[in-house]
Structure formats: structure tokens, C-alpha cells
C-alpha positions as CSV (number, residue, x, y, z in Angstrom):
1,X,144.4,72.5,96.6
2,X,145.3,75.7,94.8
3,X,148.0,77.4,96.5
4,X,147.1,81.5,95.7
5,X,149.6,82.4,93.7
6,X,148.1,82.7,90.6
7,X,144.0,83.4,90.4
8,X,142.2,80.2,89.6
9,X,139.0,80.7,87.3
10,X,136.7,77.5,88.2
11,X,133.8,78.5,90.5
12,X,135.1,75.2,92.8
13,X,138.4,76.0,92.4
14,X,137.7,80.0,93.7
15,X,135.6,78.6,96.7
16,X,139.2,75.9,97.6
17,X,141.1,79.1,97.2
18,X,139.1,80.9,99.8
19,X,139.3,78.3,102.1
20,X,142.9,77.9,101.5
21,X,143.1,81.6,102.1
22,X,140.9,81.7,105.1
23,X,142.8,78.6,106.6
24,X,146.0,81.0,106.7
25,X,144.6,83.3,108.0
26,X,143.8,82.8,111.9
27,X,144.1,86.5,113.1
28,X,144.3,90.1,111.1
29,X,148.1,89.9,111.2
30,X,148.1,86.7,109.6
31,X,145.8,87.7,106.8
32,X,148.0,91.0,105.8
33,X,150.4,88.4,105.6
34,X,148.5,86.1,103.1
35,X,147.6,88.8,101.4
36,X,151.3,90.4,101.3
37,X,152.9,86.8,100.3
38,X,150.7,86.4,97.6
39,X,150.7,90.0,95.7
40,X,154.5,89.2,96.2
41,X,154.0,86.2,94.3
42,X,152.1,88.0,91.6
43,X,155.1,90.2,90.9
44,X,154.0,93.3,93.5
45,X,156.9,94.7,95.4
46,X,156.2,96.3,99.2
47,X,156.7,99.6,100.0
48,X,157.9,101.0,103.0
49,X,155.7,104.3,104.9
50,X,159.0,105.7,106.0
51,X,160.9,105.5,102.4
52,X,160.4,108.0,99.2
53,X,158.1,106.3,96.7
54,X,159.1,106.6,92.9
55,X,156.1,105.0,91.1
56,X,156.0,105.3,87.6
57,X,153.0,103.7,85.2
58,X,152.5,100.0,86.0
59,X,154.4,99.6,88.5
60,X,152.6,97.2,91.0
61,X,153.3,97.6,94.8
62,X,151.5,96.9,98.3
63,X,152.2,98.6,102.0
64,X,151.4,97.0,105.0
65,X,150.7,99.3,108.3
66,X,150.7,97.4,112.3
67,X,150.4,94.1,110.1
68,X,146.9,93.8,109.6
69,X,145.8,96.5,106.8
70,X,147.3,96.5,103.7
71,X,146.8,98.6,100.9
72,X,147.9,97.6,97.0
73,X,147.8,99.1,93.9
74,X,148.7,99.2,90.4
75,X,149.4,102.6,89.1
76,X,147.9,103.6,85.9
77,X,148.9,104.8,82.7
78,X,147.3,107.9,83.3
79,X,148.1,110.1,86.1
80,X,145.2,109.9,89.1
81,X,144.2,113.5,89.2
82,X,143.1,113.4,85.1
83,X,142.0,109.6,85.5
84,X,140.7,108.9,89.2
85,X,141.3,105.4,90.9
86,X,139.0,102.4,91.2
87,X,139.5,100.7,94.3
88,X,137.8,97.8,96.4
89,X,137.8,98.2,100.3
90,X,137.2,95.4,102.8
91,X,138.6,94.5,106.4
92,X,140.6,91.6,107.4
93,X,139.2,91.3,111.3
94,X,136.3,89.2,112.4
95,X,134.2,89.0,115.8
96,X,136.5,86.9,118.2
97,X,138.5,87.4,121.8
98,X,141.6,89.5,122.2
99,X,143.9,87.9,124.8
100,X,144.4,90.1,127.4
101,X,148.1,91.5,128.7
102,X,148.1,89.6,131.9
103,X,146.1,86.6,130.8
104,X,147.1,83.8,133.2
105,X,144.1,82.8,135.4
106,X,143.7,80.1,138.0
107,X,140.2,79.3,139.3
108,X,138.7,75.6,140.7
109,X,142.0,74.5,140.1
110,X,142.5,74.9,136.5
111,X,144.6,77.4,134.4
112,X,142.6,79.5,132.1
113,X,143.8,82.2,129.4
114,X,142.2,85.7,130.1
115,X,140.5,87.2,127.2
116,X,137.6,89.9,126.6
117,X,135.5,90.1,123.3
118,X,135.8,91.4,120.1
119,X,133.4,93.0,118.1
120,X,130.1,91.4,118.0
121,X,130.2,87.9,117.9
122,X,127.6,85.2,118.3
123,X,129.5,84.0,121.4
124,X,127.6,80.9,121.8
125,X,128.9,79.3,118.4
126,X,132.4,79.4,120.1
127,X,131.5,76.9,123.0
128,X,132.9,73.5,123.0
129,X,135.2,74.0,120.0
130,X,138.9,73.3,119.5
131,X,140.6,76.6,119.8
132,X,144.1,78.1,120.0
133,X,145.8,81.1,120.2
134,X,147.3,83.5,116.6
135,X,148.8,87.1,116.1
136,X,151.6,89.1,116.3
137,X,154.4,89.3,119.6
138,X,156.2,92.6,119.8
139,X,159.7,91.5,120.7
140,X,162.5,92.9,122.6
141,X,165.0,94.8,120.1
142,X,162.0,96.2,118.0
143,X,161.0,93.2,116.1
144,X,157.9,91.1,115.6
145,X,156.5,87.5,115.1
146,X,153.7,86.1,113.9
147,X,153.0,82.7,115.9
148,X,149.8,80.6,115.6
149,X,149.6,77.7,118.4
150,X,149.7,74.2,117.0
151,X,147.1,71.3,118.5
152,X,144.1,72.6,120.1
153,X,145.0,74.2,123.5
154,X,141.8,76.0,124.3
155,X,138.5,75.1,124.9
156,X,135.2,76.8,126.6
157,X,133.2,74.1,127.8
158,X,129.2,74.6,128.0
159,X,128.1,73.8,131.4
160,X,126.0,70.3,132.0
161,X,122.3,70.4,131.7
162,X,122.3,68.7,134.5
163,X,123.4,71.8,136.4
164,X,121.7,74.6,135.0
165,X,117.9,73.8,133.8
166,X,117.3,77.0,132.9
167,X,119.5,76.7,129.8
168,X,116.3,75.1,127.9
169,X,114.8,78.8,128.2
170,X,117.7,80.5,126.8
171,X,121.6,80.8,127.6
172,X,123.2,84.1,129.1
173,X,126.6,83.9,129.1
174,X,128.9,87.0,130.8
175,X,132.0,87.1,128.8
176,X,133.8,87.9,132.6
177,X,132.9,84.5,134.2
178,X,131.6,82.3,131.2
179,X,133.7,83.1,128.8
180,X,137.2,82.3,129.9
181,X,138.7,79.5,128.4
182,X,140.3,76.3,129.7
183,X,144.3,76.0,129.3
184,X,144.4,72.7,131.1
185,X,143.4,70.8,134.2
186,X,145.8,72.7,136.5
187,X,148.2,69.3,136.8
188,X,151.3,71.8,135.9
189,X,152.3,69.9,133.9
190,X,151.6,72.2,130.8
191,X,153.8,74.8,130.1
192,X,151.5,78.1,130.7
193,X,150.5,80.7,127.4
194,X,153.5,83.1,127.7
195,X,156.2,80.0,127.3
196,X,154.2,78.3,124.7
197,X,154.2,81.7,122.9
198,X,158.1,82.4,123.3
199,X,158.7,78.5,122.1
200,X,156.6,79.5,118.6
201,X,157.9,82.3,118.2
202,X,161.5,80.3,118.8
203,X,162.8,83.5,121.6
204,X,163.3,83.1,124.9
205,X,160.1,83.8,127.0
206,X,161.8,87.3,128.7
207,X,161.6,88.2,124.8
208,X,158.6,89.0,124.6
209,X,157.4,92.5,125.4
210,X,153.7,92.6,124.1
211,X,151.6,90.6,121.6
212,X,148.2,91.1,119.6
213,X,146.5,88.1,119.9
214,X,143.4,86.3,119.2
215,X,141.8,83.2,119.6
216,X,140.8,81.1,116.2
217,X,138.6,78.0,115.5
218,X,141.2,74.7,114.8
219,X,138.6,73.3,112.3
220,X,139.4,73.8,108.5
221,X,137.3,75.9,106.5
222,X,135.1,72.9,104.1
223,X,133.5,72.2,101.3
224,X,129.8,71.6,102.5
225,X,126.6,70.8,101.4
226,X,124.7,68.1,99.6
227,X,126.2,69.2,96.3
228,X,129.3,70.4,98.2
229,X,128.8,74.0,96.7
230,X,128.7,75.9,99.7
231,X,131.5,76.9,102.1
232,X,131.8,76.5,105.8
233,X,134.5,78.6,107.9
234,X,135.3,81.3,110.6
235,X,135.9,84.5,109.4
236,X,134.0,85.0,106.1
237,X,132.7,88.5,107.2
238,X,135.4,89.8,105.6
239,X,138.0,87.2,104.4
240,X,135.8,86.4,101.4
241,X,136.0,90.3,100.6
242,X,139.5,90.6,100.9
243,X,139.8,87.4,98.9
244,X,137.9,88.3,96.2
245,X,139.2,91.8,96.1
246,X,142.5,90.6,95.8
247,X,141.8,87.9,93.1
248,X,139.9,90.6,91.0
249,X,142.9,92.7,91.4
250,X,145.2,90.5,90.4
251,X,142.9,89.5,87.8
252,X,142.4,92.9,85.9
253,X,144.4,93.8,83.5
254,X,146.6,97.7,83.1
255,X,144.2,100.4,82.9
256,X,144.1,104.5,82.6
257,X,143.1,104.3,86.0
258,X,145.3,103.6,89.3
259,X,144.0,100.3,90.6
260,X,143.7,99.7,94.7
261,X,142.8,97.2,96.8
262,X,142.5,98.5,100.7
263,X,142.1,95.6,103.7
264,X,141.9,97.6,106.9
265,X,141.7,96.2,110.6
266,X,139.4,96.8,113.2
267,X,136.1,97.6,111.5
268,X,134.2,95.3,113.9
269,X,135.0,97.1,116.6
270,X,134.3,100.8,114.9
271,X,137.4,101.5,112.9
272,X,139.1,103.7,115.2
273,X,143.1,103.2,114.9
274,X,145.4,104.7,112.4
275,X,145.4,101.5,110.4
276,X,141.5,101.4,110.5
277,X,138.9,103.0,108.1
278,X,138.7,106.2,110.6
279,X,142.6,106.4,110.5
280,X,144.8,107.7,107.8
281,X,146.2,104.9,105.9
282,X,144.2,105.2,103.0
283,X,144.0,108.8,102.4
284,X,147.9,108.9,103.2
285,X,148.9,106.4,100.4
286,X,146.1,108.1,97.9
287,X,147.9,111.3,98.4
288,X,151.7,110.0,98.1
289,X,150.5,107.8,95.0
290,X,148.8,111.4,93.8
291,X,152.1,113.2,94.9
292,X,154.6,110.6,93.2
293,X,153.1,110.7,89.9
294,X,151.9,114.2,90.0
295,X,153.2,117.5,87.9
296,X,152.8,119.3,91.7
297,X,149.3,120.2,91.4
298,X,148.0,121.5,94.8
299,X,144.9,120.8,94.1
300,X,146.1,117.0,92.1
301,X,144.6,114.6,95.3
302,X,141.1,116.9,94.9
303,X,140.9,116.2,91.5
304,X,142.0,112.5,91.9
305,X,139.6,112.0,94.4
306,X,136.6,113.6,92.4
307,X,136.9,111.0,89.7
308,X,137.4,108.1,91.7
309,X,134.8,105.3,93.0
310,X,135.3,103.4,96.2
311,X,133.2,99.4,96.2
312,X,133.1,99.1,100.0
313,X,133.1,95.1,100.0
314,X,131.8,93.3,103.3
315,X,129.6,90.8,103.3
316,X,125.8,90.6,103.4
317,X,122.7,88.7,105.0
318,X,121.2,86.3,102.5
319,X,117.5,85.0,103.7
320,X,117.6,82.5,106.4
321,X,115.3,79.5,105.6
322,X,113.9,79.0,108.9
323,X,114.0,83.3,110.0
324,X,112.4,84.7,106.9
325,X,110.7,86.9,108.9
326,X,113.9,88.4,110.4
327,X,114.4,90.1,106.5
328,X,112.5,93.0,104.5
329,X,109.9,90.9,102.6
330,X,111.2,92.2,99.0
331,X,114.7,92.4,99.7
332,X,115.4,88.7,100.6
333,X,119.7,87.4,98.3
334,X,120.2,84.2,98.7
335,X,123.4,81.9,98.5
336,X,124.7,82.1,94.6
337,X,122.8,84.5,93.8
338,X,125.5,87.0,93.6
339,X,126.7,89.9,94.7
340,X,124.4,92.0,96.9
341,X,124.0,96.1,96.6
342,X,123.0,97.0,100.2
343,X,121.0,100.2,101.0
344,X,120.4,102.3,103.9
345,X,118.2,105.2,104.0
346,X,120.2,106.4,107.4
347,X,123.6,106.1,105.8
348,X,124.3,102.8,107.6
349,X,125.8,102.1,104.0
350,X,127.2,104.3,101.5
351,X,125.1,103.4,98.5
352,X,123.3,106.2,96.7
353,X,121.1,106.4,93.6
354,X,124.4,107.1,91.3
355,X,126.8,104.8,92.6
356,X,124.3,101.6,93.0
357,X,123.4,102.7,89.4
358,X,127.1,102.4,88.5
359,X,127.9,99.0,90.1
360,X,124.7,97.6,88.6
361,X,126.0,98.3,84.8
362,X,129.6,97.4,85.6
363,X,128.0,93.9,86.7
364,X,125.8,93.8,83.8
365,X,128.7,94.1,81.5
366,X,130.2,91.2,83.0
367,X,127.3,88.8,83.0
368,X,126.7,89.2,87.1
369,X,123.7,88.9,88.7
370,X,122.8,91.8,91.1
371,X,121.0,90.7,94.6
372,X,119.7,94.0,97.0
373,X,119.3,94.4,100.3
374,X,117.7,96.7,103.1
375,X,116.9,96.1,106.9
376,X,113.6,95.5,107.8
377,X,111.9,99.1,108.6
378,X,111.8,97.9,112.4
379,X,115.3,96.5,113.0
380,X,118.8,98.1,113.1
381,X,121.0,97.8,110.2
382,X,124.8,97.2,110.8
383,X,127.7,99.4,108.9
384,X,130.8,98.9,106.8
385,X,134.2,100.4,106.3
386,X,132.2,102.2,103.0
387,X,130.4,105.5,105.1
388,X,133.2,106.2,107.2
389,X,135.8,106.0,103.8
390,X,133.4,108.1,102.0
391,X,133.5,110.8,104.7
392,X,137.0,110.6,105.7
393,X,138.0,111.0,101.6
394,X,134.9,112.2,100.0
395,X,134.8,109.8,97.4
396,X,131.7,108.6,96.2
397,X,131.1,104.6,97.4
398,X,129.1,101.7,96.9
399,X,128.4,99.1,99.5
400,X,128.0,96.0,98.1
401,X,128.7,92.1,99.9
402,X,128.8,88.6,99.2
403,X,125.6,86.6,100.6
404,X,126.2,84.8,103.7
405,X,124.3,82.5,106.5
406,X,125.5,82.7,110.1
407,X,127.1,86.3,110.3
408,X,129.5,86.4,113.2
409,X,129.2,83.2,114.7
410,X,132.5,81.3,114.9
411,X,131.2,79.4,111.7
412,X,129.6,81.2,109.3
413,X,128.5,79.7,105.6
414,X,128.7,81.2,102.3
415,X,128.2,79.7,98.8
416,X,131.6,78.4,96.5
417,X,129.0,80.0,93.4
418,X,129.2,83.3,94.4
419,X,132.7,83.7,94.6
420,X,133.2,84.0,90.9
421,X,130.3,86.2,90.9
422,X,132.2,88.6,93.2
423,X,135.4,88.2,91.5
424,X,134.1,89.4,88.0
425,X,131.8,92.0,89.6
426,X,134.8,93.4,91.6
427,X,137.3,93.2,88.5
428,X,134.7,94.8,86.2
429,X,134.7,97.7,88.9
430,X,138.7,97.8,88.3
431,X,138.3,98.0,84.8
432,X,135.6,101.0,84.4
């Protein structure tokens, strides 16, 4: 199993690497963590918000903000306002339950862990699987943890048949009474959520002042498939962004340009945090990267930001094969067929005539494939971290996405051949 510290080339080998990086990476926390250990292992260094930055050309360096966005770069040999930036967005949160603050539930005699949605999920897919419990506890002196449950503590049985007929005409479930899963059978013999926690985290349970938590599938990301080609785990909408962005990054060699790589949180619930795509984190490291390598230009981030392009990188619908008629008839990617260029005409996404133009000839020079995508005329079309970047920065963007089956269920699918794909599409974007 490749470990992620250095960027494997095979098409296989990428797609093991994704589940290896998908596997560590239960909750949003836990993937700016995977992503922070390996750029550390590549040579980048962290930066802290609060401290001065001296960045001179080359130097590679990352910055983590509330754990789960992170934002790395490599600074180019050129100085951003005469060069502009190339950088890759995705988001490192998928559709799932947050636990809520005073989670501890007893009803029909069993102990149950309070939670409430997140985002959009398919919340059907989650029933009857082997769940626990992963984030970040805020502790008592400041500090934090990162704790992931071993075993399989949760579970949210389906009801019986037996007991509800009307199932065979369609299940409605209300995430405040269905949706509640099981901690155990109410024997007390269990210790309850908040002392599990404190033992993972290795503090004493009155330790433990507040926590971000969410629930994850048990089950392994896996090779899947009758050649064993495709790839079946939670969270691909947007791990397999953040992973390839990283792995192009990493990949690409020094350019003119300033290189970035930006994984924010919370874009599947509407980006709204100061570590999300509506907050600041991007804009504020673009400016202090501007700034720290800068003559003291006024107007250097302007001109920076003028000759920079932004691939917002989330992942896309391929055609399902029994719901064909769910997609626009002529705009229908398919697993490893590559990269997808998604379109909106309402600005769902931020692709335009110049920038779809731009990513197409950056993937022809590297031998990709180009799929292309619209919603059908009739149907809503969901959004991406790329429109609200665009407007918050003004930087032209391109939405583009890996193709994927099973979109926000609690296991999706995607193909181990179109990793590559995304990997040299992404790193030929670095290198323009």
C-alpha cells in the first residue's frame, strides 16, 4: 500500500493512494491533517496566521485554519503581481451527521448519540452500516485532539418490514426520530460518548470543553469491480479532489508562477465560515504571499490576481446505467473517461467560454481526455467552491470534476483510471 509520501505514477497505484488517503481521513479535521502530514513529508514547512511570513522564491509552505482547510503553495521565481498564481481549489467535507453538544439520548431503553445532518446526503445509504464517531475535541487549557473511535460503536438500524409495509412504496425517514443512532442496548454497561471520547483523546472526561465531530463509515475504501479498476469509499465528493490536487502539486515542478493548492471546509453546507470558500482564508494568504514577496505595490494583489487562474476541483456526475434519463442527452462522462469541464448557464459553475477554453488546451498538452457536463434543462444543478471564489477574489475559474456514481451517499464509486487523468490535467494547470 503506498504510504503518500511521495506521488506514485501507476494508474492502480494512484487509485490505492486515494484509498489510503480517504481511509485517514474520517472527518474534515482529519483530512487537513493528511494533507498537512504529507506536504510535511514532501519537504513543505507550516506557517503559522499569527507569525510574519518571509517567503522567498521556492520556498514550499502550507497553513492550516480551524483544522480542516488548508492552503499550500510554492512560491515562484517570479514575483505574483508580474506572474499571477495557478491554483487548484477543492473542499475536504462530505454530506454526513454533526454530533450534537448534548448528544446523550435514552429512548425504549437504549442509549443513542444525538446528531442532525450535514449537507445533503443520501441518508438512506447510511442505514445498517458500521459507524463510529471522528473530529476534533477543543480541550481545556486551549488545546485540541483529533480522536477517531475504534470498533464500530454506532449503528442506525432500518426498521423490519414486518412492521412498516409501506416501505415497499418508498422510505421517509425524519432525521429527528429516524435518524438517531444506536450506542448500545441500554445494559450500562458501556461507557457513554463523552468518556469514550476523553479515553481517545487520553484526558480526563472534565477535559473536554467542546468537540467537532462527525460520524464515518468503518468500511475501507476498495478496489472494486470485475477488473478491480474502480474505487468504492465514503467521501469522494471531494477527497479525490483534494487528493489529486495535492499529488499534482507535489508533482509539478518550480515555475515563474506561485503554485497553490486550497482545501476549504464546509462547502456542502454553503461555505459560510471564515475557513470556508465565503470566508477569508484564501484571499488572506494570496495577499500576505503578494505582500511578502512584493516591492510594496498597492496595487501588487490587483495585479496578481488579474493574471491568475483558479481550477475549482469537485467532483462530477458520470451517466448512470440504469438513470440515463436523469442526464442531458449529449452531455453524458462516464467512469475513466477523464476529467469533466462542467457548465452552467446560471452560474451554478464558474466555467466560461475563456477559461473552459484554457483547461481544454492545458489537458490536450498533456494527453487528457476532456469529458463535459450540463444539467438537464429541467432539473437543478448543484454548485462548487469555484463561483463563490471567483466572486469573493475576482479571479477568473474553471469548474472542472472527476466522474463519479453515487454522489453523497455514504458510498459513492469512482474509477482508479481517472485519477491519473486528473493528476496530469491538474499538474498541467500548475505548470501553464
Amino acid at each position: 500500500m503506498p504510504t503518500g509520501d511521495a506521488a506514485p505514477t501507476d494508474e492502480l497505484a494512484l487509485g490505492d493512494d486515494l484509498r489510503a488517503f480517504v481511509d485517514a481521513s474520517p472527518s474534515p479535521s482529519h483530512a487537513g491533517a493528511e494533507l498537512a502530514r504529507r506536504l510535511t513529508a514532501a519537504g513543505f514547512t507550516e506557517l503559522a496566521e499569527v507569525d510574519r511570513w518571509e517567503l522567498a522564491p521556492g520556498a514550499e509552505h502550507f497553513v492550516v485554519r480551524r483544522g480542516g482547510s488548508v492552503v499550500a503553495f510554492r512560491v515562484g521565481s517570479a514575483a505574483p503581481a508580474e506572474a499571477g498564481l495557478r491554483l487548484v481549489g477543492a473542499h475536504t467535507d462530505s454530506p454526513t451527521f454533526k454530533v450534537r453538544p448534548n448528544n446523550d439520548v435514552r429512548q425504549a431503553g437504549y442509549r443513542l448519540v444525538g446528531v442532525e445532518p450535514y449537507g445533503g446526503g443520501l441518508w438512506h445509504t447510511w442505514l445498517d452500516r458500521e459507524l463510529t464517531v471522528a473530529g476534533r475535541l477543543a480541550l481545556r487549557g486551549g488545546g485540541t485532539a483529533l480522536v477517531r473511535l475504534p470498533g464500530a460503536p454506532l449503528r442506525l438500524p432500518s426498521l423490519a418490514i414486518h412492521l412498516d409495509r409501506s416501505v415497499r412504496e418508498g422510505l421517509t425517514l425524519d432525521p429527528q426520530r429516524h435518524l438517531v443512532p444506536v450506542w448500545d442496548g441500554g445494559l450500562g454497561t458501556a461507557p457513554g460518548l463523552a468518556e469514550a471520547l476523553a479515553d481517545a483523546a487520553g484526558v480526563p472526561a472534565g477535559d473536554v470543553l467542546g468537540h467537532d465531530l462527525v460520524l464515518a463509515d468503518t468500511q475501507p475504501a476498495a478496489r472494486a469491480g470485475a477488473d478491480g479498476t474502480w474505487v468504492a469509499a465514503p467521501r469522494l465528493d471531494d477527497l479525490a479532489c483534494c487528493h489529486a490536487g495535492l499529488t499534482a502539486l507535489l508533482t509539478a515542478p518550480p515555475t515563474t508562477r506561485t503554485q497553490l493548492l486550497v482545501c476549504n471546509d464546509h462547502e456542502e453546507v454553503g461555505s459560510g465560515s471564515m475557513e470556508g470558500a465565503r470566508g477569508s482564508f484564501l484571499a488572506d494568504v494570496v495577499a500576505r504571499l503578494v505582500a511578502a514577496t512584493g516591492d510594496g505595490d498597492a496595487q501588487a494583489v490587483h495585479r496578481a490576481v488579474a493574471r491568475s487562474v483558479l481550477v475549482s476541483a469537485d467532483m462530477a456526475h458520470a451517466v448512470h446505467p440504469t438513470r440515463s434519463d436523469r442526464h442531458e442527452p449529449e452531455h453524458a462522462p462516464r467512469l475513466g473517461g477523464g476529467p469533466v469541464l462542467k457548465v452552467n448557464a446560471n452560474q451554478a459553475y464558474a466555467t466560461d467560454a475563456a477559461g473552459g477554453g484554457w483547461f481544454a488546451e492545458r489537458c490536450a498538452e498533456a494527453g487528457v481526455p476532456v469529458q463535459r457536463f450540463v444539467s438537464r434543462a429541467d432539473l437543478p444543478c448543484g454548485s462548487t467552491i469555484g463561483p463563490l471564489t471567483a466572486t469573493r477574489l475576482g479571479i477568473p475559474t474553471v469548474d472542472v470534476g472527476g466522474p463519479m456514481l453515487a454522489m453523497h451517499s455514504c458510498r459513492e464509486l469512482a474509477s482508479a483510471l481517472d485519477v491519473p487523468l486528473m493528476v496530469g490535467a491538474l499538474t498541467a494547470c500548475f505548470l501553464d
